[in-house]
Every structure is written in C-alpha cells, then in structure tokens.
C-alpha positions as semicolon CSV with decimal commas, in nm:
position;residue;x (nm);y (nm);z (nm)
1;X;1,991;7,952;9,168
2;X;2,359;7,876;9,296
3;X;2,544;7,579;9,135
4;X;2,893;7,500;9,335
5;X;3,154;7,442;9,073
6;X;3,433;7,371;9,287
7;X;3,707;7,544;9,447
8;X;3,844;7,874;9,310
9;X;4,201;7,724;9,159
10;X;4,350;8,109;9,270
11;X;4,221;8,149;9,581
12;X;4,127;7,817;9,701
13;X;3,761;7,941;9,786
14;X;3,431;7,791;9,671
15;X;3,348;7,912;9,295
16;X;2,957;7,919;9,251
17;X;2,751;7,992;8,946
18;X;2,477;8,215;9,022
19;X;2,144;8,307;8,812
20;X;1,867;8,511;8,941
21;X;1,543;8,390;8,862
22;X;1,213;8,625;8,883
23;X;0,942;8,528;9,071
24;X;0,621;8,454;8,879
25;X;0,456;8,160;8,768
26;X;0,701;7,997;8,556
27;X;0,974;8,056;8,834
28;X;1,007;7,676;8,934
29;X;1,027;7,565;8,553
30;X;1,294;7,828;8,489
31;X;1,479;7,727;8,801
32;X;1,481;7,363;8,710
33;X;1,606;7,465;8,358
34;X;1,882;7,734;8,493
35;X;1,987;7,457;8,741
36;X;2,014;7,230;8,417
37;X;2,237;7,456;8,219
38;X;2,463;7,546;8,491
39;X;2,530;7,200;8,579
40;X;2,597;7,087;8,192
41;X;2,821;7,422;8,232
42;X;2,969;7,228;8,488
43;X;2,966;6,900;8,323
44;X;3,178;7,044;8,052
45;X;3,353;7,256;8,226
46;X;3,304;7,522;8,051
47;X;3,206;7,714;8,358
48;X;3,512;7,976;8,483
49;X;3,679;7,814;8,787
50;X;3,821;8,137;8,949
51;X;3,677;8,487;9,039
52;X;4,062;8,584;8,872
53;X;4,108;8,919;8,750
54;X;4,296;9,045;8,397
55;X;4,523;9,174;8,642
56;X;4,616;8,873;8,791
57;X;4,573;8,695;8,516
58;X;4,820;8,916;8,347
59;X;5,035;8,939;8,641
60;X;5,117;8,542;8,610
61;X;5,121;8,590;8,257
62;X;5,425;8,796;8,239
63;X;5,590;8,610;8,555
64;X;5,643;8,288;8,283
65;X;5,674;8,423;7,995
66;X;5,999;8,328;7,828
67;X;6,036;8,684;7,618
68;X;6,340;8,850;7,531
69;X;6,371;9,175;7,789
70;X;6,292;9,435;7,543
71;X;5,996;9,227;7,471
72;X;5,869;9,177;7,757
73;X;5,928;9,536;7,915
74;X;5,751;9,653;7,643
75;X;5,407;9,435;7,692
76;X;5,407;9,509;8,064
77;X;5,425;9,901;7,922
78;X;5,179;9,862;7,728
79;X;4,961;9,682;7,982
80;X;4,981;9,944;8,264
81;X;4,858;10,200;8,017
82;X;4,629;10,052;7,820
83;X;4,484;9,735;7,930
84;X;4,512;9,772;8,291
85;X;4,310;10,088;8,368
86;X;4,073;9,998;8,160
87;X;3,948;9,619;8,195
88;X;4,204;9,507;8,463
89;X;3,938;9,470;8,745
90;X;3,671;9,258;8,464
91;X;3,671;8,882;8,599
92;X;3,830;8,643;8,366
93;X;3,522;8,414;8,312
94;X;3,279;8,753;8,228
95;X;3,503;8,837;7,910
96;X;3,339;8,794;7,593
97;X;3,340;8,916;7,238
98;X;3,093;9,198;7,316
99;X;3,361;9,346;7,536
100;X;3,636;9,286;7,331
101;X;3,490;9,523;7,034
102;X;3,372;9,827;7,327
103;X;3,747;9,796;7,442
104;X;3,893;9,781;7,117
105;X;3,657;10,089;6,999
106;X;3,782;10,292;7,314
107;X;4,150;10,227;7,244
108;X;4,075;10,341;6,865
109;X;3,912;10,689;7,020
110;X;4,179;10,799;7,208
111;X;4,526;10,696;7,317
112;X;4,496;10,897;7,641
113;X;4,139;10,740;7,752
114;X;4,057;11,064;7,859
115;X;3,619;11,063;7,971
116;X;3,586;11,338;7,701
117;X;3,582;11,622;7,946
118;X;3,763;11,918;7,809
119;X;4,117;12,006;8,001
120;X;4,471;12,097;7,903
121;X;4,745;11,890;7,832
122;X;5,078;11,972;7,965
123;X;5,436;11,981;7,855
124;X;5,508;11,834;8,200
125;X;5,346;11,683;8,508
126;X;5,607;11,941;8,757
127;X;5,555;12,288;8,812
128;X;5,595;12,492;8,491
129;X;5,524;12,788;8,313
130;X;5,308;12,709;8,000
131;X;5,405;12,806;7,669
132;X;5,291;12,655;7,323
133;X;5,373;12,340;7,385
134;X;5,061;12,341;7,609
135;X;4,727;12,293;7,501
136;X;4,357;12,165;7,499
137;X;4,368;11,787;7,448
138;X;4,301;11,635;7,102
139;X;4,174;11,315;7,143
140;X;4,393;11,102;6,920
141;X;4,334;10,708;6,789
142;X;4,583;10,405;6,953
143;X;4,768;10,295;6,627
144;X;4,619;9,996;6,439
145;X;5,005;9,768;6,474
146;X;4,963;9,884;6,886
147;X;4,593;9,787;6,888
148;X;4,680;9,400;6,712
149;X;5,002;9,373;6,976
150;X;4,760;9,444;7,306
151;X;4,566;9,210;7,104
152;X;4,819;8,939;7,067
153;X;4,913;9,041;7,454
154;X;4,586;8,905;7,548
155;X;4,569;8,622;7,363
156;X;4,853;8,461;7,469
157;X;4,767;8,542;7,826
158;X;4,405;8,396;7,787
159;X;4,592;8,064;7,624
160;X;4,791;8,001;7,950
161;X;4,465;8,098;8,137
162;X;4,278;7,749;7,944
163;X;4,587;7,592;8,020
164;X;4,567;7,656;8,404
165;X;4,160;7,579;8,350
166;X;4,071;7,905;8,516
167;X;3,812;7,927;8,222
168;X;3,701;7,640;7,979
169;X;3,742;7,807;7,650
170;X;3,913;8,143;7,547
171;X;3,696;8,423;7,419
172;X;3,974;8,599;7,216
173;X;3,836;8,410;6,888
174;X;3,528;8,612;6,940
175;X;3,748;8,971;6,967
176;X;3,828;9,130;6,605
177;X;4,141;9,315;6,624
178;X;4,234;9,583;6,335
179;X;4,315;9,447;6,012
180;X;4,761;9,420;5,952
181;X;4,833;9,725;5,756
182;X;5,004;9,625;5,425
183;X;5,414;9,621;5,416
184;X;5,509;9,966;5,290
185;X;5,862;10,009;5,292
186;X;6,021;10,316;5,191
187;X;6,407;10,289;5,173
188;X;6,645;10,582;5,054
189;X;6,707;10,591;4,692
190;X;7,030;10,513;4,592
191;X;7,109;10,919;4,554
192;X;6,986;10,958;4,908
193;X;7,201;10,657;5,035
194;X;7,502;10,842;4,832
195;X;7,410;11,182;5,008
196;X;7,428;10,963;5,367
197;X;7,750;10,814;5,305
198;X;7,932;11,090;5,170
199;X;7,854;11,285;5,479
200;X;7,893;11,032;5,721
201;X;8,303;10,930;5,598
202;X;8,360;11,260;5,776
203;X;8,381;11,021;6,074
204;X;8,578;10,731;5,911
205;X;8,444;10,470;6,147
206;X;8,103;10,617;6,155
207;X;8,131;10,557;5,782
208;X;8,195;10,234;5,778
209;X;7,887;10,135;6,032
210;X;7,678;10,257;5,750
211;X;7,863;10,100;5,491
212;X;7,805;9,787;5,670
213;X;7,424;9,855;5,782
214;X;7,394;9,861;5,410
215;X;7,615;9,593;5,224
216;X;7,494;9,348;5,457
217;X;7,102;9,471;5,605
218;X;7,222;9,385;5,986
219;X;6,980;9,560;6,246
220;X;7,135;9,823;6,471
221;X;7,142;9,603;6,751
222;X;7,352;9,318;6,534
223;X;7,581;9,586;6,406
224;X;7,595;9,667;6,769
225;X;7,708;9,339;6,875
226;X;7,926;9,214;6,647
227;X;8,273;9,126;6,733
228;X;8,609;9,068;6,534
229;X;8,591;8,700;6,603
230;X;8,276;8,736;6,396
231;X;8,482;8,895;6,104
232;X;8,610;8,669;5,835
233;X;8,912;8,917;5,694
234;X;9,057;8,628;5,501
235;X;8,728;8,468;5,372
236;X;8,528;8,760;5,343
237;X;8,199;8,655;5,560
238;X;8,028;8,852;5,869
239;X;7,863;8,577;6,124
240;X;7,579;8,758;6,266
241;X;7,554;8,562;6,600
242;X;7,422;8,803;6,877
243;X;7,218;9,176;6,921
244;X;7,227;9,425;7,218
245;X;6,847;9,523;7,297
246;X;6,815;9,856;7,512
247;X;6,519;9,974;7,689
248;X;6,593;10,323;7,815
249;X;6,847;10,303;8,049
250;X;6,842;9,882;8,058
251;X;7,073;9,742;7,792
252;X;7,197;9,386;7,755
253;X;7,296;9,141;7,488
254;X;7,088;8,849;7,360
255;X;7,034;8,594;7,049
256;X;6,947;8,776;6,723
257;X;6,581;8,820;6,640
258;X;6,492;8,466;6,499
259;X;6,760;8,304;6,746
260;X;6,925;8,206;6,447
261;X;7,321;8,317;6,348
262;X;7,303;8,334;5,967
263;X;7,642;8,393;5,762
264;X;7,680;8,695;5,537
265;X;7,959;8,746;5,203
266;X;8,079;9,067;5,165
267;X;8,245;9,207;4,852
268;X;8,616;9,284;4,822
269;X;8,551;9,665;4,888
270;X;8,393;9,588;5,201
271;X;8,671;9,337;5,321
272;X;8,911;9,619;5,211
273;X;8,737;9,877;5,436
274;X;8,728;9,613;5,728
275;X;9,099;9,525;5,729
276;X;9,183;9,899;5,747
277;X;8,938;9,987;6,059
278;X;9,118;9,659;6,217
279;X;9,481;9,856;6,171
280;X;9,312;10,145;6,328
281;X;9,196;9,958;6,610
282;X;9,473;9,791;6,669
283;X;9,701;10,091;6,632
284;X;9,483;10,263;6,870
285;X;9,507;9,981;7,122
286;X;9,889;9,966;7,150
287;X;9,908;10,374;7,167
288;X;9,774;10,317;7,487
289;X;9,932;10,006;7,585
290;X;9,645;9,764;7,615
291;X;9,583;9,459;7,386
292;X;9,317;9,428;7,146
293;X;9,123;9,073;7,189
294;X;8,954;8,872;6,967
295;X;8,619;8,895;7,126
296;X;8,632;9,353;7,124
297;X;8,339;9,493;6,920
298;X;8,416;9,604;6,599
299;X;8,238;9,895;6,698
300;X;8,354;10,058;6,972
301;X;8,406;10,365;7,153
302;X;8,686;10,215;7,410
303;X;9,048;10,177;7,274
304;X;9,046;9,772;7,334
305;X;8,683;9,756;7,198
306;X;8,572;9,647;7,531
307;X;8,264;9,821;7,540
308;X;7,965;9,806;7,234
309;X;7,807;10,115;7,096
310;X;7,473;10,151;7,234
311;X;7,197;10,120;7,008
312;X;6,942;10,418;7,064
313;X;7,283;10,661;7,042
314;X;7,373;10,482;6,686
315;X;6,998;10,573;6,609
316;X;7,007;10,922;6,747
317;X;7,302;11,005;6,555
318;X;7,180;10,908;6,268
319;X;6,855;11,082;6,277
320;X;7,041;11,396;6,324
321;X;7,250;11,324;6,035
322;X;6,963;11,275;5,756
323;X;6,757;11,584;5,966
324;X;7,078;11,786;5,825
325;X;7,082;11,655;5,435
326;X;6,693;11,681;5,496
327;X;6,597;11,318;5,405
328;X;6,338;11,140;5,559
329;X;6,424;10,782;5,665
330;X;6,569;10,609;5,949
331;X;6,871;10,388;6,023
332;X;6,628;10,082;5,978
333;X;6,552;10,171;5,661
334;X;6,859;10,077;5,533
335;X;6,746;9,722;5,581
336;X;6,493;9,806;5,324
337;X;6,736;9,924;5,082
338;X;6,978;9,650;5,087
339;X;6,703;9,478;5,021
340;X;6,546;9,618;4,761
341;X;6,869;9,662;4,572
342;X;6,960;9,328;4,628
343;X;6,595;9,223;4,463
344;X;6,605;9,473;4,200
345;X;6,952;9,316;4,120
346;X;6,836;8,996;4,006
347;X;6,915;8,812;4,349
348;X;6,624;8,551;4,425
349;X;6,433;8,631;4,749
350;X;6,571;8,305;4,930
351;X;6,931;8,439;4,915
352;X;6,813;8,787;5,046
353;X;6,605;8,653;5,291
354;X;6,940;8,472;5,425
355;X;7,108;8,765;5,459
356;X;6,860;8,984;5,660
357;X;6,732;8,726;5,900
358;X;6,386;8,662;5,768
359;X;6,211;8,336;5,812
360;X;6,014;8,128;5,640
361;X;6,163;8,048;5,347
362;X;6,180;8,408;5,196
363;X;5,821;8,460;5,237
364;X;5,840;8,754;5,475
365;X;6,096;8,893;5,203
366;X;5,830;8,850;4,971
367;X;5,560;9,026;5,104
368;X;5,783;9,304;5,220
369;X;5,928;9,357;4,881
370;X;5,711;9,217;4,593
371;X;5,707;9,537;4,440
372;X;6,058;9,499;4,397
373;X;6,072;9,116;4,265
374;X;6,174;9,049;3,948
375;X;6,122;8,752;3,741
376;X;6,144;8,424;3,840
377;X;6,423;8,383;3,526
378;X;6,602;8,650;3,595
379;X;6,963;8,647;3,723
380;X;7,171;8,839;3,977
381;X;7,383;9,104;3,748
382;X;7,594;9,209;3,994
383;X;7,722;9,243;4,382
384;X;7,556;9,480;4,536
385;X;7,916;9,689;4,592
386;X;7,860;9,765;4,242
387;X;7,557;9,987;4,335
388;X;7,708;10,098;4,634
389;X;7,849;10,481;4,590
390;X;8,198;10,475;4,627
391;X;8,427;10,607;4,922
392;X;8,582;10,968;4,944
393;X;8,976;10,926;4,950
394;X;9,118;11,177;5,211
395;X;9,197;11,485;5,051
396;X;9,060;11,438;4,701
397;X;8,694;11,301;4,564
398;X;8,846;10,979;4,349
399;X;8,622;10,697;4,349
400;X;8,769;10,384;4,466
401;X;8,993;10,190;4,188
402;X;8,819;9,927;4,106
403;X;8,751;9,736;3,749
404;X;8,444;9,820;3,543
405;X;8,115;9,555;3,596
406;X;8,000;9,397;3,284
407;X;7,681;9,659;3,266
408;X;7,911;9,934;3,254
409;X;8,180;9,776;3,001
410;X;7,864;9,716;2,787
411;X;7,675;10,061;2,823
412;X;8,023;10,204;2,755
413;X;8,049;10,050;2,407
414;X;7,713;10,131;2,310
415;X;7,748;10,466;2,437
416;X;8,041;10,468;2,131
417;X;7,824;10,334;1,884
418;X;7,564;10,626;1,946
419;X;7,884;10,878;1,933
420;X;8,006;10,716;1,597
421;X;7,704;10,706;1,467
422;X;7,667;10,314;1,446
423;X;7,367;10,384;1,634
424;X;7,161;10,683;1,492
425;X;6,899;10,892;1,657
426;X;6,591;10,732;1,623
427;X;6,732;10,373;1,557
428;X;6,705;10,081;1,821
429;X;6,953;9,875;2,019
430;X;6,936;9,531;1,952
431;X;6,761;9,296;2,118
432;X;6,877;9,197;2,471
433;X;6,905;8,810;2,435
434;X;7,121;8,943;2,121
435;X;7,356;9,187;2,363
436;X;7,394;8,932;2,603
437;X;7,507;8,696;2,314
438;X;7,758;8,910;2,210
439;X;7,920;8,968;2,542
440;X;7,867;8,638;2,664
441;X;7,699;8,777;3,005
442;X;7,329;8,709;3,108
443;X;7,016;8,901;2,997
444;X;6,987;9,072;3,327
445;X;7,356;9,236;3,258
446;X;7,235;9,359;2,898
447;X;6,919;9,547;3,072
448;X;7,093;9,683;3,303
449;X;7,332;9,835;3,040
450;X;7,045;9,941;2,872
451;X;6,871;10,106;3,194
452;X;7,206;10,298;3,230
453;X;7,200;10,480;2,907
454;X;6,830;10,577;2,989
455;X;6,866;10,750;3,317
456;X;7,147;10,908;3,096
457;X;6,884;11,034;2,878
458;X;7,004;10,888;2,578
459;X;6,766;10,603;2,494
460;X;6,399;10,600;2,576
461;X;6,199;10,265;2,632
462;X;5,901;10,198;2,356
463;X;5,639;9,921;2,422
464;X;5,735;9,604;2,187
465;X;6,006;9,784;2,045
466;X;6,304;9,801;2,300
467;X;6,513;10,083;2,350
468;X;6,526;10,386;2,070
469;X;6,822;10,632;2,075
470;X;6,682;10,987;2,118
471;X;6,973;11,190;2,114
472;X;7,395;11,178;2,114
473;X;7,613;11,203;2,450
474;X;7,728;11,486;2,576
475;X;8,123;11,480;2,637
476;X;8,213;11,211;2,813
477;X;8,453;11,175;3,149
478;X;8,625;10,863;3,178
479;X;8,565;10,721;3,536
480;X;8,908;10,587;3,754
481;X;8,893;10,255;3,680
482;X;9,144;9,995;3,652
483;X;9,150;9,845;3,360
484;X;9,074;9,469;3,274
485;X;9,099;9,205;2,953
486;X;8,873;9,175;2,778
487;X;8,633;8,813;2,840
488;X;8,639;8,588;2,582
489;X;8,342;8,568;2,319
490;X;8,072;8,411;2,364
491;X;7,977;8,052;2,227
492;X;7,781;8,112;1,879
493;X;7,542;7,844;2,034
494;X;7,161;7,952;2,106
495;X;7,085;8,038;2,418
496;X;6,780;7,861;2,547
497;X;6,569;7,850;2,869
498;X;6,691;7,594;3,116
499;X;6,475;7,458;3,410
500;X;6,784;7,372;3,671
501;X;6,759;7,189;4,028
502;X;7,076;7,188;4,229
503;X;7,167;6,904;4,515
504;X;7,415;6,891;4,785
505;X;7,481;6,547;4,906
506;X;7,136;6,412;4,692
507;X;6,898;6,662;4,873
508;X;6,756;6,982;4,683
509;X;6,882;7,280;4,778
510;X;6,753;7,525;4,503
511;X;6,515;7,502;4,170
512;X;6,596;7,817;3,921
513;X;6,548;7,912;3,545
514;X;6,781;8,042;3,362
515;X;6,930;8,122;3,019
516;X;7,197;7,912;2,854
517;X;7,335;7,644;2,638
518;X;7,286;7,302;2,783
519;X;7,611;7,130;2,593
520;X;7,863;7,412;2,697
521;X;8,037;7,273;3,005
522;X;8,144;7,656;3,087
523;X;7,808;7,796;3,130
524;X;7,667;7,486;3,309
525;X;7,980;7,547;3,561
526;X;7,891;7,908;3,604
527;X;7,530;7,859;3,656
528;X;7,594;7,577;3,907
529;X;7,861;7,810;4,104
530;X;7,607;8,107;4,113
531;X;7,361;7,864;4,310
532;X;7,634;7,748;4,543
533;X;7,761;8,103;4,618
534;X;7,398;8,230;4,670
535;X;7,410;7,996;4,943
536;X;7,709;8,121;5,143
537;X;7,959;7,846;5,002
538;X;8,314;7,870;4,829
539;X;8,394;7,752;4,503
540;X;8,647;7,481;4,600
541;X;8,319;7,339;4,771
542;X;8,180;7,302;4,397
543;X;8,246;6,906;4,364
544;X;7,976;6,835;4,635
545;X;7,710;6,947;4,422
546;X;7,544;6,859;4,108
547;X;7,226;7,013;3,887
548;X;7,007;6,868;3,657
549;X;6,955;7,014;3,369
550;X;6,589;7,066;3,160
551;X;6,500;7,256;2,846
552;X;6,172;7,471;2,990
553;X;5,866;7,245;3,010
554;X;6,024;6,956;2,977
555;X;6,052;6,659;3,244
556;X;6,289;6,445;3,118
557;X;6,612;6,607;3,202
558;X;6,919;6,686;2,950
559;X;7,200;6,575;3,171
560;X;7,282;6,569;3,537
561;X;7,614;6,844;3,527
562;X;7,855;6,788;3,797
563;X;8,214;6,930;3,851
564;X;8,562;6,695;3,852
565;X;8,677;6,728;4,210
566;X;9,014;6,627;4,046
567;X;9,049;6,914;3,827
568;X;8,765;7,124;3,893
569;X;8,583;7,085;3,528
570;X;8,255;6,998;3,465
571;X;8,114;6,629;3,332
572;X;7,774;6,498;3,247
C-alpha cells in the first residue's frame, strides 16, 4: 500500500508511505484500513516528509547553530565519534524510543564501539615498537555527563528538524538519557590552598593569578581575559566582561559564560597586590621603550601586555604545580573554594552567586554548595581575605601587616581567660548571643572565635552545652599585626531577631534575618550597609535605600530605617 505524502522538503522528490500487506483473505480489509491510517498520518502530518538522514540532519544542525566555538567544536567532536558511526545513516522519520535506549545501552558498553572481537590497542596509530603502554582492549562505559550532552545534542537537532517539518513530532521525549549525577565538589582545604600559594609566590605574578582565581572565583578563561581597564585600583572592583575559549590549537575571545559582565569587590590586600603588579608592568614596559595601554591584559607574557595567557598553559602549569605538593585538585577547583569559604563565612548564596557567574537567582549556587549553607540568620563574619593565607615577604616569612578581625581579637581574649584561669578546665564559655553582646559584633563573629580555639584544641563542642575548656594553651606567639582601638561597647539593649527587607528606589532588592536592636540607629545603619555592599554598591550610595524593619513573625513592621543623605545618619 503506497500513500504519496508529498514532496521530500530535502531533496525535492516524492515522499511515499509504504506498508506491505500479506496476501490472504483479509488482505483487502487490511489494505483499506492501512490506506486509512496512512492517510490520517497524512492528515496530521505526522507522517516524516523527508527520507533525511541524522547526518544531514545534523549537518544543518550545526550549520545554524548560534554556539560559542568551543561549544560547538566540541558537539561536532562528539558527533563524528559517537553519534555518527553509529546511527548517522538511520532515516529521521524511523527514530523512535526503542532505538534511543539500544543506542544509549551501546554508548554505556564501550566508549570505543568496538564489535567485541578481541584485538590490541595501541599507543599510536604510526609505526611503533610496543611497550606497556600497549594492550588488549578493555571495553570501557561512555561517561553518564557525555551520554546526557549527545543526548541534549540530539534533542536540539530533532527540535529544528519539527521546525523545518521534516517529521511531525520529535521522538527524543520517548529516549531516557542517564540520570544528572549529583554536584560533588571537592575544593582544596584551606591548608591545601596555603600549600598552593606559598609555592606558587616563587613566581610573583604567577602568585597573584592564584590569588585572584581565589579571592574572586573567575574561570581561567576570565582571568585570562581580563584587562587593566577592567581593574578598579582606586575603587577596588574587578569587571569580569570577557573569556578566551581555546580548542587545541584554536583560541579566541568571547562573552563570559552567561553573556553577562558581573562586578566583583576585592579586599584591600588584594587591591594592594594589584597596584604593585601594575608598577611592575609598567616598569617593565618603559625598560623596553614601549607604552603600556589601558586595554593590555593584566596577565601577560609580552612586556606591553599585548598578548593574553593562554588558558590550557595556565591549566597545565598548574597541574604540575599541585602534582609536586601532591594534592589532588585542579585550577577550577578553586571556584569551589571561594565558594565554599565564602558560604561557610556567613555570605548569603545570592551575593556568591554574583560573584562567580551563576544564574538563576543563586539556585545553581545552591545546589552546588548546600552542604556548605549556613543558616538563613546567619551573617557574613568576615571578607574572605581574612581566610586567605597571607603572602611571603621577599627574604623573610612575615605575614602581611594587617589589623586583627573581630574573631581573632575575641578568641585572643578568651584564650587569656583560659591562661588566667578565668576560664577553668572543664568550665564553659558563655553563651554566644552573650559574646557577641559583649563585643558588640554578630553571633556569626562569636562562633567563629569559638571554632578557632577548637581546632586549637583547647575547647571541645558538647551537645546543648556549648563549648567546654579541656585543657590550657601552650605558649603563645604573638602574630605581626598592627594594632587597632579598641570598638566601643556594645548597647546593653537585647538583641532580638529582626525580619528586614531592603529597597532601592521602592523595589525589593533583598529579604534577610538578622540579630539586633530595632531602636539603635547604629545597628540598623550597619545592617542596612551590609545589604547594600553585598550588592556591589558604596556606602556614599546608602541614602538611596531604605529597610523595613520586623520583630520575627511579625507583619506589621517596627519602622521603615532610612539614612540622612545630608549627614549620613539614620531616621525612622
């Protein structure tokens, strides 16, 4: 039975349904009835109206798809070896789910789609010698993240196909691709990111590329491409515009990964570090005689910082320099751990989602790091320079002069009390909320003070207790630090939860909790400039926001806190 169902819409030719009937006695009733279903096919057109190929199909495919070049080169890789040789010649229209899970199943038995014939595999496809790197093949599984990208590879390909109505429906919804493995980042620890500095200021400007990869979680290819007009050395903030992608030998600069430039704050120590490499470079520069403009790379190997570093050499290097301290990790990775020290900080995931470039609101942060996520209530402590190990001088290991954070300034008078015997073995510190009190900082800063001592050994957690002292400190070596006064106390006023939503120009721009005292303009000012910093602004940009303030649970709010734009103080 042959149906005509118009003109091939590749080739122009006639495109015919066909069924074979068998003979018998039924063979005119299931004619009439094939002839029936092939024209409602028809009807609906849900019939295929080419004899296309997957290679063709994929051939157009990748002719208009808008991808960045890294991207794309590596979906037509993947589609030589693994989709091509294996289902290239099947006819668009005859793909179905039942092919989809044989094609999956063969890509999840081996990677090499040998036909399970024994033979050798070889160090090299020229004439060689063998040696140990030869040897019988071991059939071994496609990856389950390679399996869902082929997956994804067809799917998008099969979408345009609808869209050109070479086929009536797509038959990718009936495929079941591998399951996403669950995020499982593994960052250094902050001893291993210690080790990897220390070794790495060696090279002074190698250094400070992974100083930067940390303090501000850039990708290689952003660190790559960032240039000193990008710099802010008298505001302090890194605009992450642009990446260089490389593909072996191609290379080429493009928009970052979300085609979105996102502004990052440093900390003073950073800013410090990046006015010095500047004087370097520009030093460099007039050695030779040639000006330095204001669009070089900060990271360069040409004296007028004409030329970027190239990605896969920033990652070689590194991998040879963690190979040598014998860590296991990768210069991505460092991504993960300014992000998971940024988390474990007390920095909500919105803010750290800003400065790595995820989308979505913070939700990829999220499920990337939950396991690092504090409470909702729970406040940033610190920068995260203060958990950053600090810089070799030439010539002598002094840390760099800087004045103590809170935490430390805390843990150190504690760490008296236990000497003195204020505190003796086997008593407790008191309560947090009470710390925090005292030194008029937040209940994050007292923890952390408290987490110091312990991974000094000299207080031990207990379950609804808090913190016991188990035994007195050892002598004690002052670190280089410059000192500071001392803050003022702390208002004797309770410190309650607070439910706080900030606005900018009458639109919401963050909802936090927090501990405080809702009739002390001070604290109310200091809450309200921790929001607006969070979000990349100054503090002279203060007057354009206000926060309403709510005791926990409550709806009816205390008072709506703004700050004077005449003298910078806060009213309700």
């Amino acid at each position: 039975m042959r149906v005509y169902g118009g003109k091939d819409a590749l080739t122009g030719k006639r495109n015919e349904l066909v069924e074979v009937i068998p003979p018998g006695p039924r063979a005119a009733a299931e004619a009439e009835a094939a002839r029936t279903r092939l024209l409602n096919q028809v009807d609906e057109r849900r019939h295929p109206r080419t004899s296309a190929t997957v290679n063709q199909m994929l051939d157009r495919h990748f002719e208009l798809a808008k991808l960045a070049p890294a991207t794309l080169s590596t979906y037509i890789g993947y589609a030589a070896k693994h989709i091509r040789p294996l289902i290239g010649t099947q006819q668009v229209g005859a793909l179905d789910g039942g092919l989809f899970d044989s094609y999956y199943a063969e890509l999840r038995r081996c990677r090499d789609h040998c036909d399970r014939r024994p033979r050798t595999d070889h160090r090299t496809s020229i004439d060689h010698v063998c040696d140990h790197r030869c040897g019988p093949h071991i059939c071994r599984p496609l990856g389950d993240s390679t399996v869902r990208q082929i997956h994804f590879i067809l799917s998008g390909a099969l979408r345009k196909a609808v869209r050109w109505r070479w086929i009536g429906t797509s038959p990718i919804g009936q495929a079941e691709p591998p399951p996403a493995a669950k995020p499982d980042p593994r960052p250094p620890t902050a001893a291993e990111a210690a080790r990897i500095l220390s070794e790495a200021w060696a090279d002074v400007e190698w250094g400070l590329l992974l100083w930067v990869a940390m303090v501000s979680g850039a990708r290689r290819g952003e660190l790559c491409a960032l240039r000193w007009r990008d710099v802010g050395l008298d505001n302090g903030v890194l605009w992450v515009r642009r990446s260089i992608w490389q593909r072996s030998k191609q290379l080429g600069e493009k928009d970052t990964k979300d085609h979105q430039k996102r502004r990052i704050a440093v900390d003073p120590d950073t800013l410090v570090l990046l006015v010095e490499h500047r004087e370097r470079c520009e030093e460099r520069a007039a050695a030779l005689d040639v000006a330095l403009p204001a669009d070089a790379f900060v990271f360069s190997s040409a004296p007028d910082g004409s030329k970027h570093l190239l990605p896969d050499s920033v990652s070689q290097r590194f991998g040879d320099l963690v190979r040598r301290l014998g860590i296991d990790t990768s210069i991505h990775k460092l991504r993960h751990y300014s992000a998971t020290e940024l988390i474990s900080a007390g920095v909500d995931p919105r803010t750290v989602a800003g400065r790595l470039g995820h989308g979505g609101g913070g939700t990829t942060t999220l499920r990337y790091y939950t396991a690092w996520v504090a409470e909702s209530d729970q406040r940033a402590a610190s920068t995260l320079a203060g958990r950053m190990p600090a810089r070799p001088l030439p010539g002598a290991a002094v840390a760099l002069s800087r004045a103590p954070h809170p935490y430390e300034r805390i843990a150190a008078l504690l760490r008296d009390q236990v000497a003195a015997g204020a505190l003796p073995v086997r008593s407790f510190l008191p309560g947090q909320k009470q710390l925090a009190a005292e030194h008029g900082v937040a209940v994050g800063t007292a923890h952390r003070a408290a987490v110091l001592l312990a991974e000094e050994g000299l207080i031990r957690p207990v379950t609804g207790r808090g913190f016991e002292v188990v035994r007195l400190p050892e002598a004690i070596v002052e670190p280089v630090l410059t000192p500071v006064a001392e803050p003022a106390p702390a208002d004797p006023a309770e410190l309650v939860l607070l439910d706080l939503v900030v606005r900018r120009a009458g639109v919401e721009v963050a909802r936090f909790s927090a501990e405080g005292d809702p009739d002390h303009p001070g604290e109310l000012r200091e809450l309200l400039l921790d929001a607006a910093l969070r979000r990349g602004d100054a503090e002279d940009e203060l007057s354009t926001y206000e926060m309403d303030v709510f005791r926990a649970g409550e709806e009816v709010p205390v008072r709506t806190f703004v700050v004077s734009r005449r003298r910078g103080s806060g009213r309700s």
